[in-house]
C-alpha positions as CSV (number, residue, x, y, z in Angstrom):
1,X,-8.1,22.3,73.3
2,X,-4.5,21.4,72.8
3,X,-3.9,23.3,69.6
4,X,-2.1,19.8,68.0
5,X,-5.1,18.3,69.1
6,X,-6.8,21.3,66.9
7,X,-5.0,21.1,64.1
8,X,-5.8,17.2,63.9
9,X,-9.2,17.9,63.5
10,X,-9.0,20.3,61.2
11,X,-7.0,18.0,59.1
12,X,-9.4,15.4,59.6
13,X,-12.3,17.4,58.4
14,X,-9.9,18.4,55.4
15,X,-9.4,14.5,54.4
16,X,-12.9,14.0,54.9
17,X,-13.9,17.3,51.9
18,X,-10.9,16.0,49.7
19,X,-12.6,12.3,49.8
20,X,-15.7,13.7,48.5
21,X,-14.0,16.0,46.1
22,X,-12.0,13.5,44.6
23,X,-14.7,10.9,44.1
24,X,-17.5,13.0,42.3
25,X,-14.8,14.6,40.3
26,X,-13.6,11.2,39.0
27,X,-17.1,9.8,38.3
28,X,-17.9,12.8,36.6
29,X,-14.7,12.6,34.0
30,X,-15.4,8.6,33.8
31,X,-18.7,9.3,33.1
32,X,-18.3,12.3,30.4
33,X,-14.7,11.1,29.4
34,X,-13.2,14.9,29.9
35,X,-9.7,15.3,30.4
36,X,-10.2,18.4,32.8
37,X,-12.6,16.8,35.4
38,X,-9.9,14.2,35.7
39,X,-7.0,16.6,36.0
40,X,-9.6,18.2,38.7
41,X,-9.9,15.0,40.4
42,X,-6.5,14.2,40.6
43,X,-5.9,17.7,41.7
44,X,-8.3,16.9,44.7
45,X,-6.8,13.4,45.5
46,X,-3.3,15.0,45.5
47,X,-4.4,17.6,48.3
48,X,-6.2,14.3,49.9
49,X,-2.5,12.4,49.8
50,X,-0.7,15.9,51.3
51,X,-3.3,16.0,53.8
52,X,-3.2,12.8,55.2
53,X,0.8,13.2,55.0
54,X,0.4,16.3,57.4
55,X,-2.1,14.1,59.7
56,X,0.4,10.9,59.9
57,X,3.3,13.3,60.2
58,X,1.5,15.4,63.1
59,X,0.8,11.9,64.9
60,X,4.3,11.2,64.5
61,X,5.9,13.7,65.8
62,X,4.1,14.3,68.5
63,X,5.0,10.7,69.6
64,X,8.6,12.1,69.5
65,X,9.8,11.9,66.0
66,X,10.4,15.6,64.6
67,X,11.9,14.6,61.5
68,X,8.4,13.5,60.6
69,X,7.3,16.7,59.2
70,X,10.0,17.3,56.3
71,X,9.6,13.9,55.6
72,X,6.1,14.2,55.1
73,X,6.6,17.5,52.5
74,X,9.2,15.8,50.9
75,X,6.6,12.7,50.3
76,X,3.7,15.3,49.0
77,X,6.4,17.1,46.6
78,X,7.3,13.5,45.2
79,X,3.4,12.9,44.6
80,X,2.4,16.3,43.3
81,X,5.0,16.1,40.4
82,X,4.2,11.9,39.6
83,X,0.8,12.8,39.2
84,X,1.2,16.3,36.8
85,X,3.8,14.5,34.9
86,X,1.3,11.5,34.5
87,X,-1.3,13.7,33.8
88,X,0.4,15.9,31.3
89,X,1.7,12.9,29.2
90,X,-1.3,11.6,28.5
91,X,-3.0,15.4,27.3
92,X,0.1,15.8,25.4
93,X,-0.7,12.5,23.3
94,X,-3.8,14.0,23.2
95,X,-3.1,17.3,22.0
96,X,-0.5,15.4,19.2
97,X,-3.1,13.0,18.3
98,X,-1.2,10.4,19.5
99,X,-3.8,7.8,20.0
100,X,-3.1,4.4,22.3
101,X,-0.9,1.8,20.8
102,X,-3.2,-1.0,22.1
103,X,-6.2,1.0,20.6
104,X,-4.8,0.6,17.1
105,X,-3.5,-2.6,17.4
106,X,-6.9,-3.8,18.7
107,X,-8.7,-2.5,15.5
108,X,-5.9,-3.8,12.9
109,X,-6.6,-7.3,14.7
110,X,-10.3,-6.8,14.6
111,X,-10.4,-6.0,10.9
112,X,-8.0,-8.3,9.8
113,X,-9.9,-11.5,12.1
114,X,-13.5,-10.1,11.1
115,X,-12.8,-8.5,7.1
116,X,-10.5,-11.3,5.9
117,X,-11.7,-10.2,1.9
118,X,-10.2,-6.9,2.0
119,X,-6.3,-5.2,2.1
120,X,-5.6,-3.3,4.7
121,X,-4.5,-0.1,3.2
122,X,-3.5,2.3,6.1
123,X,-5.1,2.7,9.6
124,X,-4.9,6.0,11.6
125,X,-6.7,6.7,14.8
126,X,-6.8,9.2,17.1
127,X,-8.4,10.0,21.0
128,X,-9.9,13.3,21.8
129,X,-12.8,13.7,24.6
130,X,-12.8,10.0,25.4
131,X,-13.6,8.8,22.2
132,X,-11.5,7.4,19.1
133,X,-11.0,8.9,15.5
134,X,-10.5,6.3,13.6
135,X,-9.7,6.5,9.6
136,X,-9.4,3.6,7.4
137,X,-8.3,2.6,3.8
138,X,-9.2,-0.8,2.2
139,X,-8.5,-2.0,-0.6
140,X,-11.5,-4.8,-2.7
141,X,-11.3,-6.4,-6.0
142,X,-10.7,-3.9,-8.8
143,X,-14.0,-5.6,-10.4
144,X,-15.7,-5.3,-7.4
145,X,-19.6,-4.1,-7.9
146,X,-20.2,-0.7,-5.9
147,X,-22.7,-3.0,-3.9
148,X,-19.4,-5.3,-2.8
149,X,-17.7,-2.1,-1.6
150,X,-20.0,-0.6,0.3
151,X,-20.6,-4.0,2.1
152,X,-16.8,-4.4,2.8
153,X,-16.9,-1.1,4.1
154,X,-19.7,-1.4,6.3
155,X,-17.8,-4.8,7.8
156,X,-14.9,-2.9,8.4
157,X,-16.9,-0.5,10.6
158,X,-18.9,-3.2,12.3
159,X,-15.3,-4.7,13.4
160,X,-13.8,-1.4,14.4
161,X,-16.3,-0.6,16.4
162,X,-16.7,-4.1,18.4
163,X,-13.2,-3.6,19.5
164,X,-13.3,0.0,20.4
165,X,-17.3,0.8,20.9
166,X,-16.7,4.6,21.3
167,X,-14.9,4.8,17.9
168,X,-16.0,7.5,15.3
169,X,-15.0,5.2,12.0
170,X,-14.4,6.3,8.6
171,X,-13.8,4.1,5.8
172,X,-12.4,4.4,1.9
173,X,-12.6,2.1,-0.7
174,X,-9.9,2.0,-2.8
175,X,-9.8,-0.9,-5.7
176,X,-6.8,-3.4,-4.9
177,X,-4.2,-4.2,-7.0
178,X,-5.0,-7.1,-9.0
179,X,-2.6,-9.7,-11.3
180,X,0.6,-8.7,-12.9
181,X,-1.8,-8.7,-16.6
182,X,-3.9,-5.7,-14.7
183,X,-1.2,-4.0,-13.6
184,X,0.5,-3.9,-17.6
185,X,-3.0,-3.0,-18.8
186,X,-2.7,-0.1,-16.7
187,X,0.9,1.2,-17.0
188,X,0.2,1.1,-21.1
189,X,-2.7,3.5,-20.6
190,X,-0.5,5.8,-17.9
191,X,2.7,5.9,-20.9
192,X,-0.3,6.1,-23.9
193,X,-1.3,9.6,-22.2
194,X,2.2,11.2,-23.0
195,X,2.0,12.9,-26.7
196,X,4.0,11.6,-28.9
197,X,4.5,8.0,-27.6
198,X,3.6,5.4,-30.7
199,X,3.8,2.3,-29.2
200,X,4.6,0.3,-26.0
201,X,5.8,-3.2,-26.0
202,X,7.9,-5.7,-23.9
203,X,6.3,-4.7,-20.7
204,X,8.1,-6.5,-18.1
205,X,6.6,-6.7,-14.4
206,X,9.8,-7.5,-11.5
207,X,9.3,-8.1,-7.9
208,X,12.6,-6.7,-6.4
209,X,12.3,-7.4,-2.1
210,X,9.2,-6.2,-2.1
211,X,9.7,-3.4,-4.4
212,X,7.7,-3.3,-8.1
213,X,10.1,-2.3,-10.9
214,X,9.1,-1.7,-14.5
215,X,10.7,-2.1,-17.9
216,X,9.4,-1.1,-21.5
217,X,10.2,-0.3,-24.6
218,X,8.2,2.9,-26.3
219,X,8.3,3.4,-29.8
220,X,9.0,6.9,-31.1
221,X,9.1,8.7,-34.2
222,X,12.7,8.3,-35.8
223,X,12.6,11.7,-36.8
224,X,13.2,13.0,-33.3
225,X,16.2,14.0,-32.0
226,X,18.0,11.8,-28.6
227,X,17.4,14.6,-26.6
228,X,13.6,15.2,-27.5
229,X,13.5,11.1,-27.3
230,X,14.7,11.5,-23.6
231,X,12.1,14.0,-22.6
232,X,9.1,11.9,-24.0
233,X,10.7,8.8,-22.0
234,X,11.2,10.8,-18.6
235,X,7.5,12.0,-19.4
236,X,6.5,8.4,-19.7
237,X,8.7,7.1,-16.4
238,X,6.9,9.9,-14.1
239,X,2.9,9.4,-15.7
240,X,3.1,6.0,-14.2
241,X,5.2,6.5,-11.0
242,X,2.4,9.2,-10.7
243,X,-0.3,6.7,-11.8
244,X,0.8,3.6,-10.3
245,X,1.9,4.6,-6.3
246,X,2.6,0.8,-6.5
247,X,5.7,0.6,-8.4
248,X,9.3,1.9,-7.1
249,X,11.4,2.2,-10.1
250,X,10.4,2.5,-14.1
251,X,13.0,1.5,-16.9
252,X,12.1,2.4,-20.5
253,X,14.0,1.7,-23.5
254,X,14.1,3.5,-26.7
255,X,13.3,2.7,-30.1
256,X,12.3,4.2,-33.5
257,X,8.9,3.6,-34.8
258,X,8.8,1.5,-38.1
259,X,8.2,3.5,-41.2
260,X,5.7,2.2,-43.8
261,X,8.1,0.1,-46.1
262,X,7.2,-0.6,-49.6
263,X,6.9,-4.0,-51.1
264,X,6.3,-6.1,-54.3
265,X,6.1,-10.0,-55.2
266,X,9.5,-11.3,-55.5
267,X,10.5,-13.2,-59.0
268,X,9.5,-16.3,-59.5
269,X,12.4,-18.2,-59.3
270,X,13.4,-16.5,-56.1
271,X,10.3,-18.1,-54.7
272,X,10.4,-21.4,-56.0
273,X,14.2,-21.7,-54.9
274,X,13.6,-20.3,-51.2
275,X,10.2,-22.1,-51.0
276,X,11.4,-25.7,-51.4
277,X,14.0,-24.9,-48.3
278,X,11.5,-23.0,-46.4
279,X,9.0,-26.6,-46.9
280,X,11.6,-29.2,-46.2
281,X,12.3,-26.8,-43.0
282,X,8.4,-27.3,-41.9
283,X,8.5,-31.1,-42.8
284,X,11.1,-32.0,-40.6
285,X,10.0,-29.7,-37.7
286,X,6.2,-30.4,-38.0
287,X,5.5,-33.7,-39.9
288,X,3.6,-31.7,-42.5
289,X,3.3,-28.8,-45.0
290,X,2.5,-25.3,-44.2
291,X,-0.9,-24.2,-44.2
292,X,-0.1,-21.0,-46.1
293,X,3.6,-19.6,-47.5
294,X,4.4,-16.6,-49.2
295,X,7.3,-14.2,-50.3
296,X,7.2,-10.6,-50.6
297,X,10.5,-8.5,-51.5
298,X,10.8,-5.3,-49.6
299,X,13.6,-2.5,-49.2
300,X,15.2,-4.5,-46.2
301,X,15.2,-7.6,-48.1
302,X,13.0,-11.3,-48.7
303,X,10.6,-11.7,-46.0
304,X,8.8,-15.1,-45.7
305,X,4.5,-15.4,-44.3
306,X,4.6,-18.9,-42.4
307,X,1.1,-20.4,-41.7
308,X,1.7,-23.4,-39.4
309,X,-1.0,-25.7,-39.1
310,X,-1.2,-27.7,-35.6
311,X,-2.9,-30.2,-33.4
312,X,-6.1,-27.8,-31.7
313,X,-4.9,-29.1,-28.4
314,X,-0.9,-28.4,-28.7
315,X,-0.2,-26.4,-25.2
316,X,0.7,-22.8,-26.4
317,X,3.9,-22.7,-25.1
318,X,4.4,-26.2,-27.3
319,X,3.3,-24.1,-30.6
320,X,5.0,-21.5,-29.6
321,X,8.5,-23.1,-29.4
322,X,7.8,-24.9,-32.5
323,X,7.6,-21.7,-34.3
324,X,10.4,-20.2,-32.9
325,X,12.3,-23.4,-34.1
326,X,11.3,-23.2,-37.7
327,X,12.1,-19.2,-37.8
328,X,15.3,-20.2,-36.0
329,X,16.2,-23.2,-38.7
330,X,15.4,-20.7,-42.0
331,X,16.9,-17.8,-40.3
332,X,19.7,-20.1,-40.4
333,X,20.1,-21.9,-43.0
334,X,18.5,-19.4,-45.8
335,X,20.4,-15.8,-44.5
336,X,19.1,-15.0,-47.9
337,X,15.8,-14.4,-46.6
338,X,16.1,-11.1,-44.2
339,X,12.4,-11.9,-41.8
340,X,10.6,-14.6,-41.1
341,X,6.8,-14.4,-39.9
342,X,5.5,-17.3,-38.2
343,X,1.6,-17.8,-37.7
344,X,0.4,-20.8,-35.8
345,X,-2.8,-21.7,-36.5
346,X,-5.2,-25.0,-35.1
């Protein structure tokens, strides 16, 4: 036998064990999702490919074209590195736990289309012997009954796992923020756990682009230095930041905590020449008399009890700028009298 005619066979037979080779070793890694029977298989296919490059090449140049042969190398080279570079990317990923972008796109979609009562706190997944890792954090109604959660959380798994039905899911229940009167409620009780702090008042919730920023006033005792002040208010600023993960930026604002002050009924012809103003005041700006006046004379001066008797169904914000305008009007015109308390009252 011719020995081209030899070594044609000999590659044949070659194709013909690569073929098999390659094909069991890919159904195996399909079937048992491992990484190294496919980098076996594409081992085998890439000998299959150089093979039948040396068989086409042989053929070719026998017919007379002897540049076939480096051509031929040149073309298995090209396919050897393609296929380890394609191979090694996607272990890599693997190895990082870099998992698929269309993986974790496909389970935000699913929970967000299947889960539509919950807040989708973070998603991370990741791939590793075929299957995905995925983690997830949602978010329910702070009032939420442990019953609610648990449901929630089992719907997030149901959905995770329609879209990718290998998928190891684990899911956390966090409680979501609620309204701006639940988020005060809990930045008082985060500033109450620093020593020392008195009071809080004026707390002001502010959406900045996106960003939640927080003002307050604390109330200290006057006694303590600007520097000790400071330190309290720091301590305050970071229990929340630390507390709340929510909020960006807190602003506090110091002031000294009222002593007890001492007081005693004014003379009575103090009160019967501030009282006539105080009534004609309250006529005009009500229609009627006060349900309740009275005068007490303390260190810092006259200050004046208002009970303002209105309509039960006056709008709060109605009885509240009425009383504002009959503090404002004897503020004004009796500078005599040093506070004015206003009480509204159906």
């Amino acid at each position: 036998m011719h020995p081209t005619w030899y070594a044609l066979v000999v590659v044949g037979v070659v194709i013909a064990i690569d073929i098999s080779r390659a094909t069991v070793s890919w159904r195996a890694a399909q079937r048992f999702s491992s990484a190294a029977l496919q980098s076996n298989a594409l081992h085998f296919a890439t000998d299959l490919a150089g093979s039948t490059a040396v068989l086409v090449a042989l053929v070719v140049a026998r017919s007379g074209h002897p540049d076939a042969d480096p051509i031929a190398a040149l073309f298995v080279a090209v396919i050897v590195v393609a296929a380890a570079a394609r191979l090694m990317r996607r272990n890599v990923d693997v190895l990082m736990d870099l998992a698929p972008a269309d993986a974790t796109s496909a389970a935000r979609r699913a929970i967000e289309r299947n889960v539509p009562g919950v807040s989708l706190r973070r998603l991370r997944l990741r791939q590793a012997a075929g299957r995905h890792f995925v983690d997830v954090v949602i978010g329910v109604p702070p009032d939420a009954a442990v019953a609610q959660g648990h449901a929630a959380a089992d719907d997030v798994e149901d959905a995770v796992r329609r879209a990718l039905p290998e998928a190891d899911v684990v899911v956390h229940v966090e409680p979501r923020a609620g309204s701006e009167a639940e988020l005060r409620e809990r930045v008082q009780a985060a500033a109450l756990e620093v020593t020392r702090v008195r009071e809080i008042h004026n707390v002001n919730v502010i959406d900045v682009g996106g960003r939640t920023e927080i003002s307050l006033h604390l109330k200290l005792p006057g006694a303590l230095s600007l520097d000790e002040a400071h330190e309290v208010a720091e301590q305050v600023e970071r229990s929340i930041l630390a507390g709340l993960p929510e909020v960006a930026t807190v602003r506090t604002h110091l002031e000294p905590l009222a002593e007890v002050a001492e007081a005693h009924r004014p003379a009575a012809e103090v009160v019967e020449s501030e009282a006539a103003s105080v009534l004609r005041i309250v006529r005009e700006e009500t229609g009627g008399a006060p349900r309740e006046l009275r005068f007490l004379e303390t260190d810092s001066g006259l200050v004046a009890f208002l009970t303002l008797a209105l309509d039960p169904h006056t709008e709060l914000e109605v009885a509240h700028a009425t009383a504002s305008a009959v503090e404002e009007r004897i503020r004004q015109e009796r500078p005599e009298i040093s506070e004015v308390h206003v009480h509204t009252e159906p």
